[in-house]
C-alpha positions in Angstrom: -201.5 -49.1 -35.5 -201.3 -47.2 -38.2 -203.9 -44.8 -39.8 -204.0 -43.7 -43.6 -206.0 -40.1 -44.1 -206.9 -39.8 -47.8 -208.0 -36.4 -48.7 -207.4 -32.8 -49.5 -205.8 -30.5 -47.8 -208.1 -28.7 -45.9 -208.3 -27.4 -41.9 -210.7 -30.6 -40.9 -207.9 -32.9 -42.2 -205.2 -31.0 -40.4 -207.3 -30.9 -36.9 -207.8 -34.4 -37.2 -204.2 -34.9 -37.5 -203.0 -32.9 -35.1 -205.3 -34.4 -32.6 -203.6 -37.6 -33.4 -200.4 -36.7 -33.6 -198.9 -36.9 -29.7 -200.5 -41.0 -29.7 -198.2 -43.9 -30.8 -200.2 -44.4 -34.3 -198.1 -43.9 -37.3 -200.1 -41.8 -39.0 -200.1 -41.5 -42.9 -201.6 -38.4 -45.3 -202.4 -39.0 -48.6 -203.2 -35.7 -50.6 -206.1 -36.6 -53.4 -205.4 -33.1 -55.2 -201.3 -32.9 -55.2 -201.0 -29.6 -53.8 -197.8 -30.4 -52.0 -196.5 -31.0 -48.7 -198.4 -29.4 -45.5 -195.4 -27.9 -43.0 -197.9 -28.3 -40.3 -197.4 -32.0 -40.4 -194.1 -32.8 -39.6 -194.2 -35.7 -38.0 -196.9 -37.5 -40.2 -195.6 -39.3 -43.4 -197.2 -37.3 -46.7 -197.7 -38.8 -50.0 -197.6 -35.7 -51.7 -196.7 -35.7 -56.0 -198.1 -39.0 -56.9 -199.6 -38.4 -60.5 
């Protein structure tokens, strides 16, 4: 399964994530304000520069 998180960077959005990220969803983060990629996410694909 895969799950698509659209939204800022923020610490709900990365606790989310990281609760997340040890299950066998692909899991997908799609930053709304382009503030570039989060190096607490490393195994979670980031569309990060979209605009």
């Amino acid at each position: 399964m895969k799950i698509l998180f659209i939204s800022m960077p923020c610490i709900y959005t990365i606790r989310w994530i990281e609760n997340l990220k040890d299950t066998s969803y692909d899991l997908y983060w799609f930053d709304v304000l382009e503030r570039g990629k989060l190096d607490t996410l490393g195994s979670v694909y980031q569309f990060t520069n979209w605009g």
